[in-house]
VOTIBA-870939 format. One line per field, with one value per residue (C-alpha): residue number from 1; residue in three letters; x, y, z. Coordinates in steps of 0.5 Angstrom, whole numbers, plus 500, padded with zeros to 3 digits. Layout:
BEGIN
num = c(NUM/...) .
residuo = c(ALA/...) .
east = c(X/...) .
north = c(Y/...) .
up = c(Z/...) .
! end
This chain:
BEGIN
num = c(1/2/3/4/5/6/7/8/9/10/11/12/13/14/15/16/17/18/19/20/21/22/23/24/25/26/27/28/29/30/31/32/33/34/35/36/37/38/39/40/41/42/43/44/45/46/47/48/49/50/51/52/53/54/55/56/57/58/59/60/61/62/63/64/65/66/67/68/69/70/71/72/73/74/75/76/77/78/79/80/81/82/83/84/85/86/87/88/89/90/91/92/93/94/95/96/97/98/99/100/101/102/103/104/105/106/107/108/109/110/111/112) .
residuo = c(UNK/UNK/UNK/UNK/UNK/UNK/UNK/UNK/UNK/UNK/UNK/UNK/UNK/UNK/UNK/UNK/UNK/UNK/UNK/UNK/UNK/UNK/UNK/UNK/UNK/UNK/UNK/UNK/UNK/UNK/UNK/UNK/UNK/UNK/UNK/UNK/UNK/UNK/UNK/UNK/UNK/UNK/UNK/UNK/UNK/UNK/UNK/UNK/UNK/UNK/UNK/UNK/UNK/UNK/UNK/UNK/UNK/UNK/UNK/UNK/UNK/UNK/UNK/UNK/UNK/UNK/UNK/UNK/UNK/UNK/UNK/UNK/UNK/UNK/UNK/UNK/UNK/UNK/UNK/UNK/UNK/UNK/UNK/UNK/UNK/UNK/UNK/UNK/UNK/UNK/UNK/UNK/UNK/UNK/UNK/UNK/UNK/UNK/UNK/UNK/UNK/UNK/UNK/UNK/UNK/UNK/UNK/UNK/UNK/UNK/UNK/UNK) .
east = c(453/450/450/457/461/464/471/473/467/467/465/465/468/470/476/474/481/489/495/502/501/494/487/480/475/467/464/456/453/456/462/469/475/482/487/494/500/502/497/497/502/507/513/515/510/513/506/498/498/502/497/490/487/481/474/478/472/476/473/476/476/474/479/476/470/471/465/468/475/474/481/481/485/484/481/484/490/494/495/502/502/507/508/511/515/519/520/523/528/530/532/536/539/541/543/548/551/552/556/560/562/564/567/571/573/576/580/583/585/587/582/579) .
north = c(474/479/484/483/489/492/494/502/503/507/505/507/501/500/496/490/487/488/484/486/485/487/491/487/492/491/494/496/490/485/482/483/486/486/491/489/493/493/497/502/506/507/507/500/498/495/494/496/497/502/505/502/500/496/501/506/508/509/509/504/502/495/493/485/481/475/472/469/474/482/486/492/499/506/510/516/514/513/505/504/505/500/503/510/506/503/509/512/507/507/514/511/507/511/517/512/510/516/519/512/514/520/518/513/518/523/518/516/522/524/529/527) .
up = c(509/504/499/494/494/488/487/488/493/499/505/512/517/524/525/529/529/529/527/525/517/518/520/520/518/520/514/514/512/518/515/515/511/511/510/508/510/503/502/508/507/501/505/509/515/521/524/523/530/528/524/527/534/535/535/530/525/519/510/507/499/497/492/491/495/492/497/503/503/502/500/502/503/507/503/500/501/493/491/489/482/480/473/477/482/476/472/479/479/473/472/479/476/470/474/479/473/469/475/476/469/470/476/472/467/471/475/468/467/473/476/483) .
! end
């Protein structure tokens, strides 16, 4: 095992293996990387297979190398930012209730 990676690098890999909840990446070095499915795409992933196979030469982010465990993310792809996506629910939810409300009112007073 050498050279530790630094989070937020971009590396050039191949993919040396493929489950249903993620792609191992060769990185230049000789060791190997994982990428999660949570963070293949920003919709739901039934599969990696769906997105990599065995041999595909790919660039990947290094989010964390914790010695013996590289995370990793396809690179150019954007992160799910939580904060975004919590805000985008919120104003769901307000909006349903604001027309369950109007739908409520014009019930009451007779309106369809």
């Amino acid at each position: 095992m050498s050279g530790k990676y630094s989070p937020g690098e971009v590396l050039p890999g191949k993919v040396d293996g493929v489950q249903p909840y993620g792609a191992f990446i060769e990185l230049p070095n000789g060791r190997v990387g994982m990428i999660h499915v949570s963070t293949i795409s920003e919709g739901y992933v039934r599969s990696a297979a769906d997105y990599f196979s065995r041999g595909d030469r790919v660039e990947v982010e290094v989010l964390s190398d914790q010695g013996n465990r590289i995370r990793l993310a396809a690179a150019g792809k954007p992160q799910r930012d939580f904060e975004k996506m919590l805000e985008t629910a919120l104003q769901q939810h307000d909006e349903r209730l604001a027309e369950q409300s109007r739908n409520r009112t014009h019930r009451a007073e007779g309106r369809p």
